[in-house]
Backbone of each chain as ProteinMPNN parsed JSONL, in Angstrom:
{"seq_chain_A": "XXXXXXXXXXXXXXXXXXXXXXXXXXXXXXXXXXXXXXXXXXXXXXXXXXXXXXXXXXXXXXXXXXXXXXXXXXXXXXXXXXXXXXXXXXXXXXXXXXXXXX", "coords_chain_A": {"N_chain_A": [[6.018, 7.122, -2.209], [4.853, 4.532, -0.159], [2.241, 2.667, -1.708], [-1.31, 1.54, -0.789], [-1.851, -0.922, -1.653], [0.392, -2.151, -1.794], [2.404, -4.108, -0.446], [4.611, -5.403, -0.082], [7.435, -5.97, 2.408], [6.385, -4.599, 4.144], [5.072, -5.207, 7.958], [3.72, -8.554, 8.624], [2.645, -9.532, 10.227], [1.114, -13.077, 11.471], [0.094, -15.117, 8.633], [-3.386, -15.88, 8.281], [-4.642, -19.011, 7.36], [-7.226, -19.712, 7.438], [-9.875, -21.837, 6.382], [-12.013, -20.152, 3.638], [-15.086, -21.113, 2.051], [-15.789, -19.734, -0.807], [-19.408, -18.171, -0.807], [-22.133, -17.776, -2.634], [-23.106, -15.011, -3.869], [-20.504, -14.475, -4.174], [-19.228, -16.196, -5.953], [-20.243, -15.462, -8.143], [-19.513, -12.451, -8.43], [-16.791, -13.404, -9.297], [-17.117, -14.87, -11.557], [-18.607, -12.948, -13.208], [-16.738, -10.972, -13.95], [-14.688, -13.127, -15.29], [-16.4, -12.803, -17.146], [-17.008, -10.344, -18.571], [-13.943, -9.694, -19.301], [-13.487, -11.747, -21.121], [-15.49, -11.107, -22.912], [-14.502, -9.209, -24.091], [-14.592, -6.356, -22.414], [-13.317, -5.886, -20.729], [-9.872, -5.459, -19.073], [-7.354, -7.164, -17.35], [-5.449, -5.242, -16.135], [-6.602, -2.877, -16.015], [-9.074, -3.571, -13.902], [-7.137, -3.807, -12.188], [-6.084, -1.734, -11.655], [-8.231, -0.108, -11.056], [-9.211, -1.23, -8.575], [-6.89, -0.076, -7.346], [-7.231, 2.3, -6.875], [-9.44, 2.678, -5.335], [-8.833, 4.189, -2.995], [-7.868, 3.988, 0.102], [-8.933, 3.721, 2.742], [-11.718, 2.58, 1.885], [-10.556, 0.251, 0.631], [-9.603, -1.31, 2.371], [-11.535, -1.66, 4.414], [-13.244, -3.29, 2.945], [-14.525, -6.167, 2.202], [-12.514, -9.226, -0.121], [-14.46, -10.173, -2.23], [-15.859, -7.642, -2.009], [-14.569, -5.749, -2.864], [-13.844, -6.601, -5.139], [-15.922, -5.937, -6.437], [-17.002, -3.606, -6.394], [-15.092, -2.383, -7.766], [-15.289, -3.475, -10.094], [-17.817, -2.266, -10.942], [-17.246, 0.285, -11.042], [-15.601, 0.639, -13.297], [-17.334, -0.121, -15.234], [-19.271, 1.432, -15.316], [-17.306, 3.93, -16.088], [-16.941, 2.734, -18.626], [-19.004, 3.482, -19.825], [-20.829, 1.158, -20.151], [-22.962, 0.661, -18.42], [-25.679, 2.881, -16.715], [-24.46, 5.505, -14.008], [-27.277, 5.704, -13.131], [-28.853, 3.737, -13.936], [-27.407, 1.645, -12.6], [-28.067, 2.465, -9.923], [-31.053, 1.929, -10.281], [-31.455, -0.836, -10.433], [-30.107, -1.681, -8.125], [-31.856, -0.419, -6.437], [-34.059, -1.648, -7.05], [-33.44, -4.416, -6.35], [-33.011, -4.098, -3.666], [-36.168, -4.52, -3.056], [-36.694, -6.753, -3.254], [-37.76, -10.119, -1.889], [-36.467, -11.904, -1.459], [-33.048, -10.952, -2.036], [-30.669, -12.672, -2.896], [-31.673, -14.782, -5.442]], "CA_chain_A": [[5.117, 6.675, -1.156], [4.399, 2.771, -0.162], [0.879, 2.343, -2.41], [-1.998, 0.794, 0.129], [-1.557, -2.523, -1.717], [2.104, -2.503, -2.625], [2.529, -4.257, 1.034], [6.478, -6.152, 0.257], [8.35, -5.599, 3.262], [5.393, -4.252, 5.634], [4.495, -6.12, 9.167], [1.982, -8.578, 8.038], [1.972, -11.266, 10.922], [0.599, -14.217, 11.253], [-0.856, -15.793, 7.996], [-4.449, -16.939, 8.093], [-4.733, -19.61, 6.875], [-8.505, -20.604, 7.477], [-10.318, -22.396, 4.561], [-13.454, -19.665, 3.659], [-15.099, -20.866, 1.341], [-16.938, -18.459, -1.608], [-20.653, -18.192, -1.108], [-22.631, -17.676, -4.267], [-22.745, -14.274, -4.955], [-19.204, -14.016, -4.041], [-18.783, -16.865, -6.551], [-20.812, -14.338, -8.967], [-18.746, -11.126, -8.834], [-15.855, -13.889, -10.217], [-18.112, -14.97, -12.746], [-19.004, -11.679, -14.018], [-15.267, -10.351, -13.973], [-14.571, -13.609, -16.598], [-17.393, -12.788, -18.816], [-16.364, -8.873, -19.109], [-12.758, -10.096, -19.786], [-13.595, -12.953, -22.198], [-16.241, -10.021, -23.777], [-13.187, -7.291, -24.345], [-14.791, -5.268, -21.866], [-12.286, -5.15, -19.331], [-8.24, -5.678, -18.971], [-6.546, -7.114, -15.89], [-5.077, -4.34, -15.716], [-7.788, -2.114, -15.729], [-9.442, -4.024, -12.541], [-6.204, -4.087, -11.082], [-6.065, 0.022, -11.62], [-9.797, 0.448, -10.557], [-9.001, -1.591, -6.997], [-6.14, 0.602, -6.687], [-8.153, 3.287, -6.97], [-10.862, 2.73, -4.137], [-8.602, 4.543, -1.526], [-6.965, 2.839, 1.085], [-10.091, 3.407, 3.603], [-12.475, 1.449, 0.954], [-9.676, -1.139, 0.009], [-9.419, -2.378, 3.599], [-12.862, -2.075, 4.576], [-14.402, -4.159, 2.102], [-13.849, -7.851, 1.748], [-12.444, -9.396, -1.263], [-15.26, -9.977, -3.327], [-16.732, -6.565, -2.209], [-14.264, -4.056, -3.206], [-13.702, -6.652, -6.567], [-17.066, -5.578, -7.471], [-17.188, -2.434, -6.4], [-13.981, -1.796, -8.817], [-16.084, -3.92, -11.631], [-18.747, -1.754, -10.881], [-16.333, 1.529, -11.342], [-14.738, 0.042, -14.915], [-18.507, -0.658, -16.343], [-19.663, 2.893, -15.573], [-16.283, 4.495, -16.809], [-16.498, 2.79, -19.95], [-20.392, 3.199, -20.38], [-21.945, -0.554, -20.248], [-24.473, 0.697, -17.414], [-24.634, 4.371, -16.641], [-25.165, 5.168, -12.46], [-28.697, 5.78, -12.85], [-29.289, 2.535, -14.069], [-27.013, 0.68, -11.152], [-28.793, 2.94, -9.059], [-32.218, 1.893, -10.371], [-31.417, -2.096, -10.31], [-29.771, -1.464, -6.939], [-33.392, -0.749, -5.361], [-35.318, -3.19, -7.607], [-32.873, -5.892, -5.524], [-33.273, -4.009, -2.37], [-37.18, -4.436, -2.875], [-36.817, -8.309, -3.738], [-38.241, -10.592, -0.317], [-35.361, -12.618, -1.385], [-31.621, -10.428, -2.775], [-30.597, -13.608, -3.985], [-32.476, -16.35, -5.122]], "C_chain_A": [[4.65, 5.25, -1.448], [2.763, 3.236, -0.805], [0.483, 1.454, -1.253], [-1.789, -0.671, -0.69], [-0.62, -2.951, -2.315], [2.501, -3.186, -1.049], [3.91, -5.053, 1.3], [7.044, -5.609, 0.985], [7.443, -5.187, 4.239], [5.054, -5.501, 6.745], [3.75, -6.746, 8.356], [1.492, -9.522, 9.226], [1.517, -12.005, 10.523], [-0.144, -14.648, 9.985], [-2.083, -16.189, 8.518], [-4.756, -17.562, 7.01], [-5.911, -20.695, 6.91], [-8.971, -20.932, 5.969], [-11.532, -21.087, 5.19], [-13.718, -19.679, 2.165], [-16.321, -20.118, 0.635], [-18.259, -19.07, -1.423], [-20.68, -17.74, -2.476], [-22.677, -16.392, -4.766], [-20.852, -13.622, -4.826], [-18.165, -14.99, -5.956], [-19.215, -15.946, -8.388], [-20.035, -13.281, -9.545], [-17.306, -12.145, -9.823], [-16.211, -14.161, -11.557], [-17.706, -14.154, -13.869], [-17.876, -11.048, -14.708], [-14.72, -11.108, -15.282], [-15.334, -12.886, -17.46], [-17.181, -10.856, -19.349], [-15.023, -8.983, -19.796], [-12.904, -10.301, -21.316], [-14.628, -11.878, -23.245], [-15.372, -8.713, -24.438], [-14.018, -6.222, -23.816], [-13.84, -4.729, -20.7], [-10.85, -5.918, -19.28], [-7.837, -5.909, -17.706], [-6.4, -5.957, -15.433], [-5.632, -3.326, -15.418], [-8.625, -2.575, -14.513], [-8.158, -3.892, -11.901], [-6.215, -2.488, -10.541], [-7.644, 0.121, -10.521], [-9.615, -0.25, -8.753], [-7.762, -0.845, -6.456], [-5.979, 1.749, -6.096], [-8.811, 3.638, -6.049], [-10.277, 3.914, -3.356], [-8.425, 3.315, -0.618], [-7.886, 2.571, 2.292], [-11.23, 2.286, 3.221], [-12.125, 0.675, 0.849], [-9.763, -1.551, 1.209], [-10.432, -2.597, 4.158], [-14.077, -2.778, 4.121], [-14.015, -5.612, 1.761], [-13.29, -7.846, 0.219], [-13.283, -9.502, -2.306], [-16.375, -8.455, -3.295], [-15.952, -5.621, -2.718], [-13.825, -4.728, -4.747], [-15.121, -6.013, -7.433], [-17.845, -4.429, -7.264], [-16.415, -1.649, -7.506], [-14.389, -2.177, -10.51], [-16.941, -3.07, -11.817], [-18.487, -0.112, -11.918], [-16.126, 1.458, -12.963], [-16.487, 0.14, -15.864], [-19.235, 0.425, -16.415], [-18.606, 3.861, -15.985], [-16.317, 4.217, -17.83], [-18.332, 2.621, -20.941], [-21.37, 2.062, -20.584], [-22.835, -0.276, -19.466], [-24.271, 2.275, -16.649], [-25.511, 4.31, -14.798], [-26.57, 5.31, -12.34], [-29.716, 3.969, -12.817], [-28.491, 0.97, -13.043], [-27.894, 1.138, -10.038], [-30.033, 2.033, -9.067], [-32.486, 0.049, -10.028], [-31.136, -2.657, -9.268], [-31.403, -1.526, -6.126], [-34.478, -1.897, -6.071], [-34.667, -4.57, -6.531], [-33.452, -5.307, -4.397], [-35.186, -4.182, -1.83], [-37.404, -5.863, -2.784], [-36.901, -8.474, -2.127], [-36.645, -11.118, -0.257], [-33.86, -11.963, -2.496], [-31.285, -11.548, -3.709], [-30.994, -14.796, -4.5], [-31.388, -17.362, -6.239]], "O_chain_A": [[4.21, 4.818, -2.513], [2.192, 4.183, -0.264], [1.305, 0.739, -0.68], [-1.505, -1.591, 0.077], [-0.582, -3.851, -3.154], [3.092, -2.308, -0.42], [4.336, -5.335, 2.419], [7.43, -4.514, 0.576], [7.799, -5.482, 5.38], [4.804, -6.638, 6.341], [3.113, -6.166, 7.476], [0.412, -10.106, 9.299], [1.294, -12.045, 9.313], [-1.349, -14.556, 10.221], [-1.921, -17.02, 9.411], [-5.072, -17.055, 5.934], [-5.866, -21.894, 6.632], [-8.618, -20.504, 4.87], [-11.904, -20.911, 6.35], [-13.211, -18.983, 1.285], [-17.428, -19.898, 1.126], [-18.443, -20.244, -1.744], [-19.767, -17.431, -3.241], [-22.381, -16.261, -5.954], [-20.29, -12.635, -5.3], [-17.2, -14.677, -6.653], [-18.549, -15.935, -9.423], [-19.849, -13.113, -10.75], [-16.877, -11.676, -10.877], [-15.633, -13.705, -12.544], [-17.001, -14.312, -14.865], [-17.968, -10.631, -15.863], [-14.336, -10.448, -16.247], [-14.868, -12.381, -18.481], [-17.267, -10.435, -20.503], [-14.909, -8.389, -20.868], [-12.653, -9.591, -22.29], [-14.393, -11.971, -24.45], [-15.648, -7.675, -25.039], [-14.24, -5.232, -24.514], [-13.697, -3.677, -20.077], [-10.892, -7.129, -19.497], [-7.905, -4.994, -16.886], [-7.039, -5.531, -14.472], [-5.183, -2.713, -14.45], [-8.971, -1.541, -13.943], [-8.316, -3.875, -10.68], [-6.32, -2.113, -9.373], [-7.732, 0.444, -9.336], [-9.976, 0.462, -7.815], [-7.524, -0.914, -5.25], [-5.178, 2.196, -5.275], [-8.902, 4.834, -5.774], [-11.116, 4.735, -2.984], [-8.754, 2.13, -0.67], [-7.807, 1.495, 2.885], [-11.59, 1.366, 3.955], [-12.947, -0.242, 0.869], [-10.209, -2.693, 1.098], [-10.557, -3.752, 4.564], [-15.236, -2.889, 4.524], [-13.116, -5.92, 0.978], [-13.45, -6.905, -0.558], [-12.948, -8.962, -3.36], [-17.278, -8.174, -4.083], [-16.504, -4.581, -3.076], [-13.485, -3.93, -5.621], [-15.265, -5.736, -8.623], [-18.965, -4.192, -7.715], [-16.816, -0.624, -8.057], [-14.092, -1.645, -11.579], [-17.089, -2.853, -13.02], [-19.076, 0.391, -12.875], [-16.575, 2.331, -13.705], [-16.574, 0.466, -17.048], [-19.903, 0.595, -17.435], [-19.156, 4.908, -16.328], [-15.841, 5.074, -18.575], [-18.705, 2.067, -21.975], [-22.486, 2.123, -21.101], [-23.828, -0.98, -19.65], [-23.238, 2.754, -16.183], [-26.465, 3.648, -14.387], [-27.043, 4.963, -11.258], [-30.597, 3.407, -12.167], [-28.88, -0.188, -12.891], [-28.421, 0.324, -9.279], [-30.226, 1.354, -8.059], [-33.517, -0.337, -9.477], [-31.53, -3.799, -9.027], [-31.896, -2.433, -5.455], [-35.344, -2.658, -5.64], [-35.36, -5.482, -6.08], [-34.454, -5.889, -3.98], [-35.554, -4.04, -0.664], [-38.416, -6.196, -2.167], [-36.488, -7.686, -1.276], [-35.825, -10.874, 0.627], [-33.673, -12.479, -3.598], [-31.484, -11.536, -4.923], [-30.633, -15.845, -3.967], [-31.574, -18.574, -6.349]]}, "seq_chain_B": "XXXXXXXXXXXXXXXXXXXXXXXXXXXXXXXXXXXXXXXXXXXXXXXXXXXXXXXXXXXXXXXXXXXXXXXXXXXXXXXXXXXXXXXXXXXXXXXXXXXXXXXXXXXX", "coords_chain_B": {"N_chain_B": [[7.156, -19.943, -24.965], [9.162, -19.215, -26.617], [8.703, -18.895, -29.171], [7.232, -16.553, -29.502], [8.629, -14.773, -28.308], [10.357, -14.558, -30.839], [8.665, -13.706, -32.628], [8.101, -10.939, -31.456], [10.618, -9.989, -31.519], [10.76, -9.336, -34.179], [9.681, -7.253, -34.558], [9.86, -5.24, -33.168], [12.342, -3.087, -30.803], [15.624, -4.404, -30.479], [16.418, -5.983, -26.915], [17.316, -4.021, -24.717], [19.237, -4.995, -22.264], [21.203, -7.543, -21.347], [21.996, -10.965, -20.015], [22.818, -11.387, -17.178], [24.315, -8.943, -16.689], [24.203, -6.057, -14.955], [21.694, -4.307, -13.151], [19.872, -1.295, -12.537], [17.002, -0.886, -10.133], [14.45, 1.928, -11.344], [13.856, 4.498, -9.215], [11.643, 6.026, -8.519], [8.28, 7.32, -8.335], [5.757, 6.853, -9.915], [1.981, 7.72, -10.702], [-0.973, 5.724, -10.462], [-1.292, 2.476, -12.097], [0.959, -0.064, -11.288], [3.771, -2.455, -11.546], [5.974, -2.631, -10.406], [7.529, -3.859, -7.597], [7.25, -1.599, -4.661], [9.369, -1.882, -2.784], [11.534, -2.805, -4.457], [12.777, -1.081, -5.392], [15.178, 1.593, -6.698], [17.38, -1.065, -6.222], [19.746, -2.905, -6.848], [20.139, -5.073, -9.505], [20.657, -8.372, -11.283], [20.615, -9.525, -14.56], [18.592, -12.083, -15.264], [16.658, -13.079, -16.635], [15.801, -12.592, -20.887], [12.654, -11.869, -20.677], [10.713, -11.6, -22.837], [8.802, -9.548, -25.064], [6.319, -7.129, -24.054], [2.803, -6.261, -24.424], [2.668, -3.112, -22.763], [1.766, -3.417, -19.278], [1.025, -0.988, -17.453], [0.214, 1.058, -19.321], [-2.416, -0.596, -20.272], [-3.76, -0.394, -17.982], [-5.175, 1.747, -17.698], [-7.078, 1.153, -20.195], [-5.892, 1.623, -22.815], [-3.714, 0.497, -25.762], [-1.235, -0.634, -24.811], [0.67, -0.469, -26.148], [3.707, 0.388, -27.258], [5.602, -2.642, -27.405], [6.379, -3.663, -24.547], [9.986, -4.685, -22.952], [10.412, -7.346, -21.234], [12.324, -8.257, -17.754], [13.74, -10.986, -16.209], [14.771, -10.301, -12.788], [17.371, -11.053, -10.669], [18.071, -10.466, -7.493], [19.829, -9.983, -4.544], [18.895, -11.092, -1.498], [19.971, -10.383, 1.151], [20.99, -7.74, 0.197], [18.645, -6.46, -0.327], [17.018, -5.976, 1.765], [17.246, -4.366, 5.303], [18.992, -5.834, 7.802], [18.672, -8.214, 7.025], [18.178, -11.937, 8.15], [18.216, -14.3, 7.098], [19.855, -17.023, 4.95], [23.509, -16.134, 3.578], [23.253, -16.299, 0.771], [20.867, -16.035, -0.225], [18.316, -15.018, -2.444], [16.004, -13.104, -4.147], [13.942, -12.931, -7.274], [12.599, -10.949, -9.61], [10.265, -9.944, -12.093], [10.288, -7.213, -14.112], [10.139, -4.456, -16.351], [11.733, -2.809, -19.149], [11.903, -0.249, -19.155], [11.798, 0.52, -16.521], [14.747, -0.107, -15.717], [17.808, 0.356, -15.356], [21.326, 0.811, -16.548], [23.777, -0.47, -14.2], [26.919, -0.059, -12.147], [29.15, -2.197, -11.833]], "CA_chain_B": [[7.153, -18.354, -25.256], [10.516, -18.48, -27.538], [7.622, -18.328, -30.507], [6.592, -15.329, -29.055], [10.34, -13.678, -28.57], [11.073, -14.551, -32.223], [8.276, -12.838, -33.084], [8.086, -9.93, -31.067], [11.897, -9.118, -31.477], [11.308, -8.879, -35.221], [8.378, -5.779, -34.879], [10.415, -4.45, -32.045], [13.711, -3.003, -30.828], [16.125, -5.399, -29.142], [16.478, -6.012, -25.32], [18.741, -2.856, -24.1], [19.974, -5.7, -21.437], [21.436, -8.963, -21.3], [21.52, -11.519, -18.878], [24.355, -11.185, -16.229], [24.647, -7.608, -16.681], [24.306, -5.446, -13.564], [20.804, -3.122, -13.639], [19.327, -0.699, -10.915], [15.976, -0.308, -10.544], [14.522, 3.087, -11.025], [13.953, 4.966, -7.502], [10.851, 6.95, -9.217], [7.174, 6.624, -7.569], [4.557, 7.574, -10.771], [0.807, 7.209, -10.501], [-1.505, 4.383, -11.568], [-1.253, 1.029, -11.934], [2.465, 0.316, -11.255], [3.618, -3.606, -11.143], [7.514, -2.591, -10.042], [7.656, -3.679, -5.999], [7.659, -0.211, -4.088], [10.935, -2.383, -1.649], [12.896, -2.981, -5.115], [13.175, 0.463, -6.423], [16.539, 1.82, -6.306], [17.856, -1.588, -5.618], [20.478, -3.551, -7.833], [20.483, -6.729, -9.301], [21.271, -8.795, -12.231], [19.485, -9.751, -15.516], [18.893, -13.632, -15.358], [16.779, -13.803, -18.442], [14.809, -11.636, -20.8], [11.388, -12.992, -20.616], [9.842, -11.954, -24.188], [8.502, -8.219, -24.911], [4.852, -7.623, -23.699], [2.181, -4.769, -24.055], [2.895, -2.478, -20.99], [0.221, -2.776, -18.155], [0.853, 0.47, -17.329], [-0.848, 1.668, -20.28], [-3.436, -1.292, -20.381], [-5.037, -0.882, -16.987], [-6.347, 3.216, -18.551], [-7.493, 1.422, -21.558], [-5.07, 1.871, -24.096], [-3.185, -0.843, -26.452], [0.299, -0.936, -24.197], [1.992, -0.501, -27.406], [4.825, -0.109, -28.141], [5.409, -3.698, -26.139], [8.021, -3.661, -23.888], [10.81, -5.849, -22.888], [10.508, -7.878, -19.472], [13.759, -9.271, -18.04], [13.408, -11.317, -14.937], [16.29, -9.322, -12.408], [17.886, -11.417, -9.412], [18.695, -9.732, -6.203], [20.142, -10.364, -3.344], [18.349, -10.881, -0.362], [20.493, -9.122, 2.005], [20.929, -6.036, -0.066], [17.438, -6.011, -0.334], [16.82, -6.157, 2.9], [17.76, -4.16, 6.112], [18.833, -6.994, 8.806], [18.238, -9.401, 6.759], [18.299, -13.093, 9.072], [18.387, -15.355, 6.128], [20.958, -17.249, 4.001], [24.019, -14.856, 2.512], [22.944, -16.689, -0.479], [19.459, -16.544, -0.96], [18.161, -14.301, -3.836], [14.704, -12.821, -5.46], [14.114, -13.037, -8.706], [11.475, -10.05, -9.796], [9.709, -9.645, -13.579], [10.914, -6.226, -14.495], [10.234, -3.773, -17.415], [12.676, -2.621, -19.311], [11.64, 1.092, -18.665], [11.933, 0.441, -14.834], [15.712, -0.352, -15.681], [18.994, 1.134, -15.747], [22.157, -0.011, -16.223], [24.316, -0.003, -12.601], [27.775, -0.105, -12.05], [29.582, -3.221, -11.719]], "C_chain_B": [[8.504, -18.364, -26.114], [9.399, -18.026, -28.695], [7.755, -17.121, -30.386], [7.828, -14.526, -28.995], [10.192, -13.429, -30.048], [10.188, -13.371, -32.827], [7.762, -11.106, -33.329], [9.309, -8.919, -31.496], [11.796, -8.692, -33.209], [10.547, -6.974, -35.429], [8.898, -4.854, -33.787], [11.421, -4.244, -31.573], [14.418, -4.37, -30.245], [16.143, -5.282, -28.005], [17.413, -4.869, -25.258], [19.504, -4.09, -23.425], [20.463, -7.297, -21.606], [21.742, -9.964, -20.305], [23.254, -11.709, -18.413], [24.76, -9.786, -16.015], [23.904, -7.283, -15.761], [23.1, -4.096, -14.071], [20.317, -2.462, -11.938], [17.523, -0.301, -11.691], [15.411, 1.037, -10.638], [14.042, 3.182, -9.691], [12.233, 6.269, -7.751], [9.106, 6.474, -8.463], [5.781, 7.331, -8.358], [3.468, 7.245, -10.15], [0.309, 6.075, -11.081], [-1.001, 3.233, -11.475], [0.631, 0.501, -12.361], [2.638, -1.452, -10.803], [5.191, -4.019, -10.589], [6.989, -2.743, -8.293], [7.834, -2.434, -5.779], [9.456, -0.864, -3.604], [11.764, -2.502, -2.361], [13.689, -1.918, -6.015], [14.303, 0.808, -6.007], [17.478, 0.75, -6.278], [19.031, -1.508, -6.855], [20.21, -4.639, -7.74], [20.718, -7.221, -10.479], [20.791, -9.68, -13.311], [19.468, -11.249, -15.458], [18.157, -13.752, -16.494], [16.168, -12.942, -19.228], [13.981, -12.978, -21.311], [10.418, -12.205, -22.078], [9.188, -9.847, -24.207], [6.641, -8.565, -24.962], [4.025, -6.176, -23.767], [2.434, -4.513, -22.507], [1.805, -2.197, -20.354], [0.041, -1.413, -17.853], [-0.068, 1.548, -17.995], [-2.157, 0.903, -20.654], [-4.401, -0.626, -19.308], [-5.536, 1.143, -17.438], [-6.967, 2.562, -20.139], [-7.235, 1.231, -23.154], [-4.401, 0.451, -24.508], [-2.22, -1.368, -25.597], [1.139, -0.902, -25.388], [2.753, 1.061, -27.377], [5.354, -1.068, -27.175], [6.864, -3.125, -25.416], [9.005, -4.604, -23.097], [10.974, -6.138, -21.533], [11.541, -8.648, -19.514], [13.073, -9.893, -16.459], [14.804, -11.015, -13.99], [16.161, -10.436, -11.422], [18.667, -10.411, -8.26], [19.007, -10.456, -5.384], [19.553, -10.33, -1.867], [18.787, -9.882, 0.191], [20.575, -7.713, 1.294], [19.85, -5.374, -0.571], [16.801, -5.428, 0.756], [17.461, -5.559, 4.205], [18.099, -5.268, 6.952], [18.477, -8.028, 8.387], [18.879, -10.719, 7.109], [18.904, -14.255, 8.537], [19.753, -15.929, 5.581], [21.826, -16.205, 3.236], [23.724, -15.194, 0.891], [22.015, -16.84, -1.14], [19.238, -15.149, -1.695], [15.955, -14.241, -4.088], [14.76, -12.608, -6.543], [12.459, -11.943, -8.97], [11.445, -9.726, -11.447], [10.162, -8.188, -13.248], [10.825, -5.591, -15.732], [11.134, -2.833, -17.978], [12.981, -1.3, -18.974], [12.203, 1.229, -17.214], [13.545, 0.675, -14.647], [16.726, 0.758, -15.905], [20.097, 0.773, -15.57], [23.21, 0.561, -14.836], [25.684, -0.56, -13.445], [28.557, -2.09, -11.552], [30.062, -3.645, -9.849]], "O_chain_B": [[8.936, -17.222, -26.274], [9.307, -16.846, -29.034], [8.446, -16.519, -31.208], [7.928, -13.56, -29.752], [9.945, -12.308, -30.494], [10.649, -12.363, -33.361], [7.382, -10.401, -34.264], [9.262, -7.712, -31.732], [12.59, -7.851, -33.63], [10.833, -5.995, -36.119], [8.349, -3.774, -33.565], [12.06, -5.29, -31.683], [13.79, -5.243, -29.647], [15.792, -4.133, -27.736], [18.42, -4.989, -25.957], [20.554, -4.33, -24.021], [19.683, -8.092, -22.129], [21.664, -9.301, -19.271], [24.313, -11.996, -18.971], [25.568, -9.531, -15.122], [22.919, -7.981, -15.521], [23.315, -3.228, -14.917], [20.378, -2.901, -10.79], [17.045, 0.135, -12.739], [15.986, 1.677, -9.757], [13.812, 2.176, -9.02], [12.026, 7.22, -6.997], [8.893, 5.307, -8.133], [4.965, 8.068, -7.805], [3.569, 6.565, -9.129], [0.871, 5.459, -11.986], [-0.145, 3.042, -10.612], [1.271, 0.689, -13.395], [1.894, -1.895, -9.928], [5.609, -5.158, -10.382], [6.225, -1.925, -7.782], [8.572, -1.87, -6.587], [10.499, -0.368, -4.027], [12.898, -2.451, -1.887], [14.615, -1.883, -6.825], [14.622, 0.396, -4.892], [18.629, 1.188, -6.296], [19.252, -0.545, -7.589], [20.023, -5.317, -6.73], [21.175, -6.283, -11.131], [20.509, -10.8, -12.885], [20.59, -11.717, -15.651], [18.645, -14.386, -17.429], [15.691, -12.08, -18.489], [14.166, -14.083, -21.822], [9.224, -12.506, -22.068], [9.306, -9.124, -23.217], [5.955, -9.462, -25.452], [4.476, -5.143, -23.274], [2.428, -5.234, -21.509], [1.028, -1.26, -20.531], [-1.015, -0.798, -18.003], [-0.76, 2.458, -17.539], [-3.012, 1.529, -21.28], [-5.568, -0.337, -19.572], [-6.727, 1.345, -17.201], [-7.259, 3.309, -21.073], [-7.884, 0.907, -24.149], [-4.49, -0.55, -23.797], [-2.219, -2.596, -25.514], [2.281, -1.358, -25.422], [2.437, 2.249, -27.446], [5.631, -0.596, -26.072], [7.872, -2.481, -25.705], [8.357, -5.467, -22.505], [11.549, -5.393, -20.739], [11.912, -9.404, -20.412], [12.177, -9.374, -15.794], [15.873, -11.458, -14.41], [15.027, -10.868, -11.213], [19.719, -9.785, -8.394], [18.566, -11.604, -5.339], [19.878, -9.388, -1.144], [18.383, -8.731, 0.028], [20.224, -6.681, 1.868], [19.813, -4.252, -1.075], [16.085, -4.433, 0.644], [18.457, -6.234, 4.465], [17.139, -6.028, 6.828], [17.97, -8.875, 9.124], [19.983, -10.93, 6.609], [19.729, -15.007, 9.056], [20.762, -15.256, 5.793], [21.295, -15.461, 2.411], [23.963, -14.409, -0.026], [21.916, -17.431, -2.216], [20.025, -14.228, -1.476], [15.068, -15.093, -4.138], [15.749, -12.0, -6.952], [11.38, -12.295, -8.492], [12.453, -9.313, -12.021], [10.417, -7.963, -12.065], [11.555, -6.184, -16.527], [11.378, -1.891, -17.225], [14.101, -1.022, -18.544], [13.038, 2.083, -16.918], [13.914, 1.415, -13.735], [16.523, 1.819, -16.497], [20.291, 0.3, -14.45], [23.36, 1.748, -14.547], [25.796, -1.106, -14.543], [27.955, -2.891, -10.837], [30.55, -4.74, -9.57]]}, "name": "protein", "num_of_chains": 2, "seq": "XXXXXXXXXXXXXXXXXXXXXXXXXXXXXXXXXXXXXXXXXXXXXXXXXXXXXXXXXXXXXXXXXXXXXXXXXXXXXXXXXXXXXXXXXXXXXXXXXXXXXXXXXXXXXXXXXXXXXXXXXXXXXXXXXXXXXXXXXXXXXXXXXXXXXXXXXXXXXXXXXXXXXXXXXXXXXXXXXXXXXXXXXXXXXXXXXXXXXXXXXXXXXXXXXX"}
């Protein structure tokens, strides 16, 4: 079975080819992704697995920097660096902030 | 990267393949993090170089070392017999990284 992001040989039409470029926390989730790397917390390949992972409903419904850091998110509670209570809990401390990102 | 051959080939078997020799890819569809094209499985094509032995992603992206490395060749195909209907040049060609696992030798 074709894998949702094995896509060689599928329709793809038209290229876009607009410039968009990264806002800041988009520029963030890249960030973060180095400094787990460069820390030996995480393997290409291991983000590449964890975005392959989402499901094919999640993978297409989430922009690029949202389903990369939904899959960083996945990798850092699989290998224990932040357990869900504590994404959970940092999750509403942002959602309480006037300002998400300052 | 020859450094890196010299030193790999001494801690590790040799290449099964050599370049010009005729390989098929496997036709096999495991789980997990898989970096073989789904479109070149089954195909044929023909070793143009080996490119150096490398821990296997396969076993990286769960975690693990990828050891025992394994030997990447870079394969050339043929467009058209890649390709149903294919429009293009009878002469144009892909060239796809390839693990040696993936491989098997084809018929001439």
């Amino acid at each position: 079975m074709h894998a949702y992001h094995d896509l060689g040989g599928t329709p793809a039409g038209p290229i876009e080819q607009d410039d968009h470029p990264a806002v800041l926390w988009e520029k963030r989730v890249e960030a973060l992704l180095t400094l787990v790397r460069r820390r030996g917390l995480l393997t290409t390949d291991e983000n590449r697995r964890a975005l392959e992972s989402l499901g094919a409903d999640v993978y297409h419904n989430l922009s690029y920097a949202e389903r990369r850091a939904l899959a960083l998110s996945n990798n850092m509670i699989a290998k224990g660096v932040f357990t869900i209570d504590e994404l959970a809990a940092k999750l509403a401390e942002i959602d309480r902030r006037k300002d998400p990102l300052p | 990267m020859s450094a890196s051959v010299a030193k790999d080939t001494m801690r590790t078997a040799k290449p099964a393949f050599t370049p010009g020799q005729r390989v098929r890819v496997r036709q096999v569809d495991p789980p997990g993090h898989i970096r073989t094209p789904h479109y070149i499985r089954g195909k044929s094509g023909v070793i143009e170089r080996f490119c150096g032995f490398f821990p296997n992603p396969e076993e990286k992206a769960y975690g693990r070392s990828g050891e025992p490395m394994r030997a990447l060749y870079r394969v050339r195909f043929v467009q058209s017999h890649v390709w149903t209907g294919y429009s293009g040049g009878a002469l144009d060609t892909v060239d796809i990284d390839l693990y040696e696992h993936w491989l098997e030798p084809a018929g001439a």
